[in-house]
N, C-alpha and C positions, 0 to 999 in steps of 0.2 A: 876210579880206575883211570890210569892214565892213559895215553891216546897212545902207545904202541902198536893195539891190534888195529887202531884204523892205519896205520904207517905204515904196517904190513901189508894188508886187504888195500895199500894205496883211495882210501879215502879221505877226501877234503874239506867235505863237509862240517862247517865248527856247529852245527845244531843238532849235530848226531852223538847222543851219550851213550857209549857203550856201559850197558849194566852187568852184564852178567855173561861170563863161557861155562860151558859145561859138553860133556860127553853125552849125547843121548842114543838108543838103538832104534832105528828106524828098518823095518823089511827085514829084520838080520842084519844089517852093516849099520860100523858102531859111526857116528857123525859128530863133528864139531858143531856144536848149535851156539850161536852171540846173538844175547839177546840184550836189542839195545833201543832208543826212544828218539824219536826223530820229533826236535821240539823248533819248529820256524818262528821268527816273531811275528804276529798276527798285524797286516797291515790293511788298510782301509780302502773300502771300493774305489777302483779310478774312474769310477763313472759316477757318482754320485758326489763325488769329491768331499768325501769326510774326511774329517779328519784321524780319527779312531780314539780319542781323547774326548773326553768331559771338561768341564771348563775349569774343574779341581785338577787338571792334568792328567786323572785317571783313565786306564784302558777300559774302553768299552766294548770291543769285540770281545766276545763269549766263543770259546775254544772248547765243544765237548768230545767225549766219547776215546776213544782207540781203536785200532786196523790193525790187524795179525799178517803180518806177510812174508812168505819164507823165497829167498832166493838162494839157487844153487850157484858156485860161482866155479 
């Protein structure tokens, strides 16, 4: 999907993938629901000073799970 709806919504964010619009009914009023994935690149403690790389280059932070979260705007 291209980045229109964030153009609209004025967001900037380049780690936000909008997936998916659809109409959903909430309470009786019908709602625009965007459902989309907030993906950051995963950087390494500043305290620890890792690097976040193995020595093959590969990433070592482990990224689990997802957060449902609804804002009204």
């Amino acid at each position: 999907m291209n980045d229109s709806i964030k153009k609209l919504l004025r967001i900037a964010d380049k780690n936000l993938e909008v997936i998916d619009v659809s109409y959903e009914t909430v309470n009786k009023k019908q709602r625009l629901v965007i459902n989309a994935t907030l993906s950051p690149c995963p950087q390494a403690c500043k305290s620890c000073g890792s690097t976040g790389k193995d020595s093959d280059g590969k990433t070592i932070i482990v990224r689990n799970g997802k957060k449902k979260n609804y804002h009204t705007f």
